[in-house]
Every structure is written in structure tokens, then in C-alpha cells.
C-alpha positions in Angstrom: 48.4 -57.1 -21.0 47.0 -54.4 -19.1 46.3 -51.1 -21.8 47.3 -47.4 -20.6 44.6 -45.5 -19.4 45.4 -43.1 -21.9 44.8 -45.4 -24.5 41.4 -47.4 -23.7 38.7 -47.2 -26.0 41.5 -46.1 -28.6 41.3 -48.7 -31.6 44.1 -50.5 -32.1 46.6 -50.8 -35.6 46.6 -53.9 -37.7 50.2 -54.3 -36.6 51.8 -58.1 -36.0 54.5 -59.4 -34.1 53.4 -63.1 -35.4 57.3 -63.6 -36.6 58.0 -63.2 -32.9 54.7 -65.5 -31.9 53.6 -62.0 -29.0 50.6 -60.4 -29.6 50.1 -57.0 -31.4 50.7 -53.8 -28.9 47.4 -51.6 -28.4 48.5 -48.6 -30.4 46.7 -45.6 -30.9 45.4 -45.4 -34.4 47.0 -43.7 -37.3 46.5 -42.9 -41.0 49.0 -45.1 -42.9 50.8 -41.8 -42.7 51.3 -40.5 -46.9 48.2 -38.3 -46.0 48.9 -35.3 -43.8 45.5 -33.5 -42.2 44.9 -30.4 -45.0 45.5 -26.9 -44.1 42.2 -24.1 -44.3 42.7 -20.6 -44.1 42.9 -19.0 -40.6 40.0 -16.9 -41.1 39.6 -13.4 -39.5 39.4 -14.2 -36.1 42.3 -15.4 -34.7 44.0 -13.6 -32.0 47.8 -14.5 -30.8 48.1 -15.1 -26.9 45.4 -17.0 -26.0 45.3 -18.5 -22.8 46.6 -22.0 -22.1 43.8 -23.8 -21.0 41.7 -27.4 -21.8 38.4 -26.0 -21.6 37.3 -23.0 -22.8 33.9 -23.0 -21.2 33.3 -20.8 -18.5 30.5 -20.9 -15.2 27.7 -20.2 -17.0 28.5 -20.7 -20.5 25.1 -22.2 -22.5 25.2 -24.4 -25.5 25.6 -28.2 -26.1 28.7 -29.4 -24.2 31.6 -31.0 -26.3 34.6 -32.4 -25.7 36.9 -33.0 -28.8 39.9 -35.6 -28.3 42.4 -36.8 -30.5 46.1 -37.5 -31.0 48.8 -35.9 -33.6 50.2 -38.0 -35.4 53.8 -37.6 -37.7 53.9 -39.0 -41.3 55.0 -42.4 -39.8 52.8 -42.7 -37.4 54.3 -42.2 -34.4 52.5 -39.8 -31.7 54.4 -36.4 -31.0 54.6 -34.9 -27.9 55.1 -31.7 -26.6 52.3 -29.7 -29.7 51.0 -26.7 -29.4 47.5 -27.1 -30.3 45.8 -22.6 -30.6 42.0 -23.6 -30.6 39.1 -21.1 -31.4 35.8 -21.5 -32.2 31.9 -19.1 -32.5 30.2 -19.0 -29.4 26.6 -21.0 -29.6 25.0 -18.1 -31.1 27.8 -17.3 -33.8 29.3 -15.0 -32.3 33.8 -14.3 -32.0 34.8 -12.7 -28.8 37.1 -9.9 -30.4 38.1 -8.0 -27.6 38.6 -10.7 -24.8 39.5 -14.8 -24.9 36.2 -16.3 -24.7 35.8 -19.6 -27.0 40.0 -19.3 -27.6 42.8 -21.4 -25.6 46.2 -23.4 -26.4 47.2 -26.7 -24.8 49.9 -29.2 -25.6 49.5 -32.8 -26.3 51.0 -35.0 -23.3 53.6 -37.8 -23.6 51.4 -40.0 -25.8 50.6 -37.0 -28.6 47.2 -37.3 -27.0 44.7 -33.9 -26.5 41.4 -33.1 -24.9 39.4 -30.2 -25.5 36.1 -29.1 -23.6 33.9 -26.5 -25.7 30.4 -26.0 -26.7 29.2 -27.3 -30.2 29.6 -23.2 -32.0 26.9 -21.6 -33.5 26.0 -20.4 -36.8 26.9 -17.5 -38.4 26.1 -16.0 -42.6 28.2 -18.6 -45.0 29.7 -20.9 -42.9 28.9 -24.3 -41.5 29.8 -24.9 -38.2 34.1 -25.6 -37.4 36.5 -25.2 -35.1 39.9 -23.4 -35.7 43.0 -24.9 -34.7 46.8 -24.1 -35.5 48.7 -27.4 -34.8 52.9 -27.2 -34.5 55.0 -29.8 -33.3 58.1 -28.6 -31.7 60.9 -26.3 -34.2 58.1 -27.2 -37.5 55.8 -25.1 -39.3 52.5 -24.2 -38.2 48.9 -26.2 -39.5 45.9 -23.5 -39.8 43.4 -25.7 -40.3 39.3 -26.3 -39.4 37.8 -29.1 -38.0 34.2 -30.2 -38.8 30.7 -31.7 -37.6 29.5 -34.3 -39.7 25.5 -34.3 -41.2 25.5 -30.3 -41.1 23.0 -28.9 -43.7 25.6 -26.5 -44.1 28.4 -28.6 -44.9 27.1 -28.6 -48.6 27.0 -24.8 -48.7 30.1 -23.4 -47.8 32.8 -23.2 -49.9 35.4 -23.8 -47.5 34.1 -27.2 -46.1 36.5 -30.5 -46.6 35.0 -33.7 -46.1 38.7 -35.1 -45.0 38.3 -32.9 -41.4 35.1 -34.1 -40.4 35.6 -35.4 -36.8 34.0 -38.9 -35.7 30.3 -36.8 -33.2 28.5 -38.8 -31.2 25.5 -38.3 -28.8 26.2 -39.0 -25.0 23.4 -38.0 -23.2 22.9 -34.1 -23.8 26.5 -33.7 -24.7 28.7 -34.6 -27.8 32.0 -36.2 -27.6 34.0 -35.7 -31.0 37.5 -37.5 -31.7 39.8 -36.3 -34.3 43.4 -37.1 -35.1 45.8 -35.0 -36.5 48.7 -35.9 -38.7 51.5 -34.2 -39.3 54.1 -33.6 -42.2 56.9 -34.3 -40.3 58.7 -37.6 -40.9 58.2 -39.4 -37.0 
């Protein structure tokens, strides 16, 4: 069975068609779907009417390269398509762009639920560990403010908004990070 392209190197679900003697589809993985990804406060820097865009790094942009891909999920596991996904983030040194869109862009996940974002790891800045904002909404539901967050941070222990349950699975690829995270949704698909 050849597996999509948009799924390889996705792990696959402990799902069986034994009764039926085929072998389990690759699936995409999912929580076992009672446990919704916890909202966070917005913060003060969001700013409506962001660009849509997968990367927000510009020629010339310095920090640590990352891209951050995932999938959103509903309750039941089942990928939605079609989410608006508002992302915005510190620049390397800790620093919001206020007045323009740098470090701030929307996207929608494609057929298979499935996102890709291309950043820089954000900086630092007084009381917070470092995070990425995103507002997640599937199509006619509410909107998810939440923060997503980069595990082994001496921060993370610090500040008081941290939450262990959005820590996104970093790893090291040469002088770049790659950092999956999936979403899931209170919505019953």
C-alpha cells in the first residue's frame, strides 16, 4: 500500500481492520479525542489582518530556522479541513512588530487538516518563556487563542502562563529545528 505523501513519516493509529483480515490504514495520529488542545490568553500583541502566508521569514531574517507542522484534529479524530490557523510569534531578539506584519501570518490547513509553518525559534523577552501564538477555527466554530511551546526551556518553570500539555515534539536538523504539533478541536468530527 503506497502512503500519501502528505502523510509519510506521520505515525500511524493503533486501529484494526483484523475482523475484515486488511491491514490497518496509515492514519495520521490523534489524541483519543476527550482532550481538546487548552486555550491561553491572546496576550497584547495580536493584530487582526495578517497576511496569508506559510512562512513568515523574510530575505534576510536572522535566527534559528524552524518549521512547525502539524494537523487539527476534531474530538473524534477525524482531520478538518479548510482552518484558519492566525500565527504570531517575538522576533529572535524578543521583540513584536507593532506597526507592520513581521513574525504574523494566517494559512489554512489543506485537504488532510494538515499545516506547515516556517519561522525562526522567537526570542526572549521579561517573564515569558519562549511560545508561539496561534488562533485556530475550523469553519462556522469558535475561535482557539492558544500558545504553543519549546520543550527544555529554563523558562518554562518560570512563567506563569506555561502549560506542559502545548509543548510541541523540537528536534535538531542540522542548524535548524523542525517542531510538530497537533491540534485538536472541540468540535464533534
Amino acid at each position: 500500500m503506497a502512503v500519501p505523501v502528505s502523510l509519510m513519516g506521520v505515525p500511524a493509529l493503533a486501529r484494526t481492520a483484523a475482523e475484515r483480515g486488511e491491514a490497518p490504514a496509515v492514519t495520521p495520529y490523534c489524541d483519543d479525542g476527550d482532550d481538546p488542545t487548552p486555550p491561553q490568553m491572546e496576550g497584547p500583541y495580536f493584530k487582526p489582518n495578517s497576511p496569508r502566508r506559510t512562512s513568515l521569514i523574510q530575505a534576510g531574517t536572522p535566527g534559528v530556522r524552524l518549521t512547525v507542522t502539524g494537523y487539527v484534529f476534531g474530538r473524534a479524530c477525524r482531520p478538518i479541513p479548510q482552518v484558519l490557523m492566525d500565527f504570531w510569534q517575538a522576533d529572535t531578539y524578543g521583540t513584536y512588530d507593532n506597526v507592520g506584519f513581521r513574525f504574523r501570518g494566517h494559512q489554512f490547513t489543506d485537504a488532510s487538516g494538515a499545516f506547515r509553518l516556517t519561522t525562526v525559534v522567537p526570542g526572549l523577552y521579561p517573564g515569558r518563556t519562549r511560545h508561539l501564538h496561534v488562533k485556530v477555527q475550523a469553519p462556522g466554530r469558535p475561535v482557539l487563542t492558544t500558545q504553543l511551546y519549546f520543550p527544555g526551556e529554563p523558562r518554562n518553570n518560570t512563567d506563569p502562563i506555561f502549560d506542559a500539555r502545548l509543548l510541541m515534539n523540537v528536534r535538531t536538523v542540522g542548524n535548524a529545528k523542525e517542531a510538530a504539533f497537533d491540534f485538536v478541536l472541540n468540535v464533534p468530527q
